[in-house]
Backbone as a ProteinNet text record, in pm:
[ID]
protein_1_A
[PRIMARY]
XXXXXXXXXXXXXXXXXXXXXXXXXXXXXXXXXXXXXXXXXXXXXXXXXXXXXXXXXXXXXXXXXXXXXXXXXXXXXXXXXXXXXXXXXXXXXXXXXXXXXXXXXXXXXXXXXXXXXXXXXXXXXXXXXXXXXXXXXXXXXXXXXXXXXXXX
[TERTIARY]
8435.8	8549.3	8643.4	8706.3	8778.9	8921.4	8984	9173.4	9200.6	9179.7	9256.6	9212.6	9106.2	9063	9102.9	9125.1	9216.3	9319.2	9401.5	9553.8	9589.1	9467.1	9486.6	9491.5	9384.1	9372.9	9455.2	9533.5	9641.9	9769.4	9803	9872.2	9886.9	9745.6	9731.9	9756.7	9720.4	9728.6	9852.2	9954.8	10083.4	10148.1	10112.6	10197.3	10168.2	10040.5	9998	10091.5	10043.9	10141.4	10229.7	10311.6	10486.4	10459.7	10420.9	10386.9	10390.9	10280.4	10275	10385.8	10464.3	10598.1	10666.8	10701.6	10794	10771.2	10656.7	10605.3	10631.2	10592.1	10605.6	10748.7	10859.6	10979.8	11042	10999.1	11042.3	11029.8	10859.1	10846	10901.8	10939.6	10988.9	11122.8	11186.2	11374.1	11376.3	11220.6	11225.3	11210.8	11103.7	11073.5	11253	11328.8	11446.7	11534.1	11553.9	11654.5	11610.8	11467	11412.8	11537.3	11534.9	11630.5	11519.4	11448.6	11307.7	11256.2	11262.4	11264.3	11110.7	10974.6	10859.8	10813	10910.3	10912.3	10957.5	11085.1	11135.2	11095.8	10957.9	10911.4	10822.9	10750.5	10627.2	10722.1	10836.1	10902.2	10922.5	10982.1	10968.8	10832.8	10746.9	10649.6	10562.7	10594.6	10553.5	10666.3	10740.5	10817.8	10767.5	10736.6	10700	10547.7	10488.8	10360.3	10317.9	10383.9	10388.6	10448.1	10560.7	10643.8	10541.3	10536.8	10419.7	10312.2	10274	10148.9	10180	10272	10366.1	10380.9	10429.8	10433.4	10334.6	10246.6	10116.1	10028.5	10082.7	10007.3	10052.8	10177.9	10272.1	10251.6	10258.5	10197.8	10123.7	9970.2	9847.2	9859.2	9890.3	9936.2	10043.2	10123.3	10205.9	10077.7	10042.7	9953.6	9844.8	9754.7	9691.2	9749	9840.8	9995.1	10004.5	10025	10086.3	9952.9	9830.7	9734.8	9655.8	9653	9603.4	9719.1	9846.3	9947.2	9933.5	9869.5	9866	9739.3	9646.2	9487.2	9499.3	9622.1	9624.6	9678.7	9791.1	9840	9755.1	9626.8	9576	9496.6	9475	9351.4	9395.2	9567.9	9582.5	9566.5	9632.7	9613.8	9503.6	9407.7	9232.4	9242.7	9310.6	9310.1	9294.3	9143.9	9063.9	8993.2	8940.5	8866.2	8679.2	8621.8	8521	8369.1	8300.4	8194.9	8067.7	8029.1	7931.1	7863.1	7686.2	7600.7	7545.8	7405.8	7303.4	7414.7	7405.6	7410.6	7293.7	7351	7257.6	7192.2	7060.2	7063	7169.3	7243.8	7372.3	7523.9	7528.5	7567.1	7675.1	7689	7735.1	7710.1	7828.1	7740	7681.7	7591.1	7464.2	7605.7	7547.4	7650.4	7642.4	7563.7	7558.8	7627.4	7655	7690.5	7818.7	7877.2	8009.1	8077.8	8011.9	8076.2	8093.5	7988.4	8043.4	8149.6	8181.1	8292.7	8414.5	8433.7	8529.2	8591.4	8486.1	8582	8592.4	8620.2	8708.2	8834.6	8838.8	8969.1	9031.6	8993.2	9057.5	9129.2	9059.6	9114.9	9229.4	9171	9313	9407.2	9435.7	9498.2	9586.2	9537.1	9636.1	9676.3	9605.4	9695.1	9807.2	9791.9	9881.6	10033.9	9992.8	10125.5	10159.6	10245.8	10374	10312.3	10156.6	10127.5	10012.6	10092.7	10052.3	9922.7	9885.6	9764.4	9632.8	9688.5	9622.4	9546.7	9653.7	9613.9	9572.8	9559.5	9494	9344.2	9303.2	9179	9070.4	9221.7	9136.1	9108.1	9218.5	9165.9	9025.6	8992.1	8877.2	8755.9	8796.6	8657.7	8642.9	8769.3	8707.1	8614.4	8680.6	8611	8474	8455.8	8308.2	8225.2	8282.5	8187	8211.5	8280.1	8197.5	8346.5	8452.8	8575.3	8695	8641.8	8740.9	8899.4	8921.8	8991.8	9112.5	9057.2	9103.4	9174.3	9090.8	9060.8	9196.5	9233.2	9364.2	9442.8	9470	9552.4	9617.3	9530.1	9522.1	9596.4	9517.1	9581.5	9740.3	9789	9926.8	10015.9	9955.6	10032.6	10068.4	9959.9	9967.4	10101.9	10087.1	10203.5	10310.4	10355.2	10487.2	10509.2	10403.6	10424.8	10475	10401.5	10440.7	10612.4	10582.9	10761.8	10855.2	10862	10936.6	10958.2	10872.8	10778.9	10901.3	10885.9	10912.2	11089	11138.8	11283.8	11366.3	11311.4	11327.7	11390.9
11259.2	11332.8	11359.4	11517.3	11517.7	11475.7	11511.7	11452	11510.4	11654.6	11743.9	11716.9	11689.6	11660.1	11534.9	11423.6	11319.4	11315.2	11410.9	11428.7	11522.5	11594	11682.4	11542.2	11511.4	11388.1	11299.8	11278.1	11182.3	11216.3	11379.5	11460.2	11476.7	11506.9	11492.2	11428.2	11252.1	11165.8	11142.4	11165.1	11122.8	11217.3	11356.7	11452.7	11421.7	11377.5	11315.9	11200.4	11142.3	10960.9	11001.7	11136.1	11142.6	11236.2	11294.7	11376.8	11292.6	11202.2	11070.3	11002.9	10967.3	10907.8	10991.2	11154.4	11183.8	11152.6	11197.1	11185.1	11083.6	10976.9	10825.9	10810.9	10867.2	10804.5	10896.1	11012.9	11101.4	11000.8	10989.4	10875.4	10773.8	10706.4	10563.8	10580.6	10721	10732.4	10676.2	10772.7	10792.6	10623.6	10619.6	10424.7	10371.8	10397.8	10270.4	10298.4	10425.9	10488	10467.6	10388.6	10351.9	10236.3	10132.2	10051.3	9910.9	9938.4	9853	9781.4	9615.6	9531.5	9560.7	9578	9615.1	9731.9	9807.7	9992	9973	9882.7	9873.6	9787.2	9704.5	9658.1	9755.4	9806	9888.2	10006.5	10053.4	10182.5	10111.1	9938	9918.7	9903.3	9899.2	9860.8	10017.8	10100.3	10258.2	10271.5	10227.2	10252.5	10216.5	10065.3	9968.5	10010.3	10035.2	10071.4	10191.6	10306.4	10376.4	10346.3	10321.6	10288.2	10159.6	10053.9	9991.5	10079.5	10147.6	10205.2	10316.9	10377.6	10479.7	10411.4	10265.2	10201.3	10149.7	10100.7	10064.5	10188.7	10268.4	10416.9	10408.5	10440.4	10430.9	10374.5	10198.4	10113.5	10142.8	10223.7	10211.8	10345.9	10387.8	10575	10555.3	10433.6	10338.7	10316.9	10185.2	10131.5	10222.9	10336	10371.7	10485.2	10510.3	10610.7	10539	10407.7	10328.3	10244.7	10229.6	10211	10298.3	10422.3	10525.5	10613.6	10541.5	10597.7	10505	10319.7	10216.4	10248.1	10296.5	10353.5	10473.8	10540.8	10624.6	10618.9	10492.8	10454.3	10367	10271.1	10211.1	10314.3	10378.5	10489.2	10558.3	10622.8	10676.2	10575	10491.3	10340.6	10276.6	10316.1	10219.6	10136.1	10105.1	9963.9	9915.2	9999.2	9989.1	9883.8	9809.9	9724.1	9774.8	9687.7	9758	9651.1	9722.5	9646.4	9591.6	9517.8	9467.2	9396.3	9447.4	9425.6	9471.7	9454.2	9587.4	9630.4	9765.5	9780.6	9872.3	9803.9	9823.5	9958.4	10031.5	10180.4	10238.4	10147.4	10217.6	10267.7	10205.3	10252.9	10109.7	9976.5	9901.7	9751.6	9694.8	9571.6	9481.7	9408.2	9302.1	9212.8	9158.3	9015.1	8860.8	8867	8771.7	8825	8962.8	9024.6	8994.1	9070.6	9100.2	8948	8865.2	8741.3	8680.7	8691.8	8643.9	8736.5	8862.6	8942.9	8903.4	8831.9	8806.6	8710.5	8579.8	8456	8527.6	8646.9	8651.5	8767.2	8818.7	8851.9	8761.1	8694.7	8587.6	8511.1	8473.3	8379.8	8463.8	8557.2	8706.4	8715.2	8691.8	8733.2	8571.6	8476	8339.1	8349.4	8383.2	8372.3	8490.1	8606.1	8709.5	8638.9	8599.8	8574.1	8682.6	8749.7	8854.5	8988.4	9013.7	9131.4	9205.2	9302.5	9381.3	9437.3	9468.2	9541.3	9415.7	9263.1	9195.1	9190.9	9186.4	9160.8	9293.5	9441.1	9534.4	9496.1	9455.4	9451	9335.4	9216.4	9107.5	9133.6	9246.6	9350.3	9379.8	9483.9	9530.6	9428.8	9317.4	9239.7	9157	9137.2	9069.6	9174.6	9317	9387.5	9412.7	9382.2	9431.7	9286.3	9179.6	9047.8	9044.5	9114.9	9191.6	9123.8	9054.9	8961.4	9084.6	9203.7	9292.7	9241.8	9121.1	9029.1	9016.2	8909.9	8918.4	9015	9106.7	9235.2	9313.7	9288.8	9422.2	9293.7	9144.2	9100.6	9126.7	9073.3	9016.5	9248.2	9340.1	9446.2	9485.4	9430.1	9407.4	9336.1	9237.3	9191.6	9264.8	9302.7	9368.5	9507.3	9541.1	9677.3	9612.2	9518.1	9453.5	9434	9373.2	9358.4	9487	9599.5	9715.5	9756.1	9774.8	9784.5	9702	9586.5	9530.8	9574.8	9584.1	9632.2	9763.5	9859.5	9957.6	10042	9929.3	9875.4	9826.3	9796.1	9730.1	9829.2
11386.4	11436.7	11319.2	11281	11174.2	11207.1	11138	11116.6	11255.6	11245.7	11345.5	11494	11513.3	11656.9	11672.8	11592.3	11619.3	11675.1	11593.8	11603	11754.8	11737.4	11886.4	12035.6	12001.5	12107.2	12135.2	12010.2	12012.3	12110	12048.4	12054	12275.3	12259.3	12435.8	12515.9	12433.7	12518.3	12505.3	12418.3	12434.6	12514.5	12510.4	12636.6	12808.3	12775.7	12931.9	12973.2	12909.2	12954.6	12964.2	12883.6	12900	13050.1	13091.2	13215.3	13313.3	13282.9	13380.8	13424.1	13294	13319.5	13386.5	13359.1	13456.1	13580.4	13621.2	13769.1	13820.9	13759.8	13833.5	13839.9	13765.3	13766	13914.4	13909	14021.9	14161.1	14146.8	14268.8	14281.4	14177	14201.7	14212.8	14217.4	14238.7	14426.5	14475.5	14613	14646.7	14625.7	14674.7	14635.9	14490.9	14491	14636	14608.4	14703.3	14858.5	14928.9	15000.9	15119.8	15006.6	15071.6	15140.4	15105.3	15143.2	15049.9	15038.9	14896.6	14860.4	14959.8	14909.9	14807.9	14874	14825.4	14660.5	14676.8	14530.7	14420.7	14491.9	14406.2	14343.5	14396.7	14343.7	14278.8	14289.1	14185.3	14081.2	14061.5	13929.5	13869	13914.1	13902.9	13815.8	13902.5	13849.8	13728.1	13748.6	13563.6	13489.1	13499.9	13390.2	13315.5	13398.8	13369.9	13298.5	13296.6	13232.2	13085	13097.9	12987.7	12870.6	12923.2	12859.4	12770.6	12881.9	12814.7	12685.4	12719.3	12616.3	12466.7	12535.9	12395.4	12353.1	12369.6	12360.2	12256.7	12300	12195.2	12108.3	12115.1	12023.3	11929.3	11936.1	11846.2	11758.9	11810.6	11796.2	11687.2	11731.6	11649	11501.8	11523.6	11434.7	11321.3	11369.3	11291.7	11186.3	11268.8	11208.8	11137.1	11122.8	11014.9	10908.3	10926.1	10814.1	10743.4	10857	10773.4	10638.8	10701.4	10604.8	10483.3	10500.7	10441.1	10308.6	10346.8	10237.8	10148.4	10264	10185.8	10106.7	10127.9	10020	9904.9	9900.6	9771.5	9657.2	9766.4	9717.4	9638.9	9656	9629.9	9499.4	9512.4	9406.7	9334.2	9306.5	9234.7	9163.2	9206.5	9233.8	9240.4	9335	9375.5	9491.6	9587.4	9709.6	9672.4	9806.6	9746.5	9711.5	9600.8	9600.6	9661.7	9660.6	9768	9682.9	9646.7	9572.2	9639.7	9699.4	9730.3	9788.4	9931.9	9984.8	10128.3	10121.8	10243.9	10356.7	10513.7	10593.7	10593.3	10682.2	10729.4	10776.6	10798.1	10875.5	10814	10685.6	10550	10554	10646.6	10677.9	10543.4	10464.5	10445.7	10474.5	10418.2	10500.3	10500.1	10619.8	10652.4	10557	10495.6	10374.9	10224.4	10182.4	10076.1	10133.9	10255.8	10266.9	10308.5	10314.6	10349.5	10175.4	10073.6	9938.4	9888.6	9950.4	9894.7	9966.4	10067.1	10165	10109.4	10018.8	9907.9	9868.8	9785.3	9631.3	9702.9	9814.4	9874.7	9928.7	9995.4	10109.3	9930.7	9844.4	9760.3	9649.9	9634.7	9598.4	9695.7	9835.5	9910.2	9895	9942.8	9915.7	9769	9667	9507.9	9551.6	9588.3	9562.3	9686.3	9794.2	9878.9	9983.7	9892.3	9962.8	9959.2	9851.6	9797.9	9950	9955	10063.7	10028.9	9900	9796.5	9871.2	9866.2	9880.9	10026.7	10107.1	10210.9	10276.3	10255	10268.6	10259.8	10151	10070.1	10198.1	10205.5	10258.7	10416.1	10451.9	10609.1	10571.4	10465.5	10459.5	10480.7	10399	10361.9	10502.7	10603.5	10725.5	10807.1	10810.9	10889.3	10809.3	10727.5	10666.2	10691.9	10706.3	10777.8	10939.2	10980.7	11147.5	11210.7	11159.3	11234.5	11243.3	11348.1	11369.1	11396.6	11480.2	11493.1	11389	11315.4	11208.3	11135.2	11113.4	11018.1	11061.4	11162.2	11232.8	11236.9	11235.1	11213.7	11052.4	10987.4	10811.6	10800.4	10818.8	10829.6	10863.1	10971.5	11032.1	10961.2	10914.7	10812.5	10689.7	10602.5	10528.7	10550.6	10720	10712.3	10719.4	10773.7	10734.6	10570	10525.2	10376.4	10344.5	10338.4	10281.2	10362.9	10460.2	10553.2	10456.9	10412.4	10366	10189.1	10159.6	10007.8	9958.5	10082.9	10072	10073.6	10205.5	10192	10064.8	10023.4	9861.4	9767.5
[MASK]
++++++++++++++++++++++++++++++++++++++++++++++++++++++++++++++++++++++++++++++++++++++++++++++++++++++++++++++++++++++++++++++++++++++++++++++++++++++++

């Protein structure tokens, strides 16, 4: 999928959910204005849920902005991480290569500390030993690092 059909999709799903939200809030004026403690549970209930989810994108549309905004500095920089050893048919590293590349980030990432460069790299090397988990934590961190980095 290229940039633009991303951004279109993104683009959609955020005009929908906001559509959604109006709608639900219209309904849930009728349920407050009900006068019926059941009715007014479920209108907060149609707020919340929308709204959640709004932010929930949000987040997600956050993250991957500020992820590819750090992959591009790293990049002008050269200072991506680089991959040394076989990879799969699937153009993926073998899980024994990318796990000996994962010590020498994970151990760059505790020497460096505060360095956002670091903990970018050590995102990469969890997600390349299969710990998606991880990989978008050790990542998250890294965007605070840079948020703060950047304040500076």
């Amino acid at each position: 999928m290229n940039l633009r059909a991303v951004w279109a999709l993104t683009a959609a799903m955020v005009v929908a959910s906001a559509g959604y939200a109006v709608l639900a809030l219209g309904r849930s004026w009728v349920l407050l204005t009900s006068g019926d403690l059941l009715q007014i549970v479920f209108a907060v209930a149609i707020v919340v849920v929308p709204v959640l989810g709004m932010a929930m994108i949000l987040r997600e549309v956050w993250f991957g902005w500020r992820t590819r905004q750090m992959g591009r500095i790293l990049a002008a920089e050269g200072g991506l991480p680089e991959y040394r050893g076989e990879l799969t048919p699937s153009g993926r590293p073998t899980k024994a290569d990318a796990d000996e590349n994962f010590e020498r980030y994970a151990r760059e990432a505790a020497e460096a500390g505060d360095d956002w460069r670091a903990w970018f790299r050590l995102a990469v090397a969890y997600d390349d030993s299969r710990d998606r988990k991880r990989a978008r934590a050790a990542m998250r961190h890294a965007a605070s690092l840079f948020e703060s980095d950047t304040r500076r």
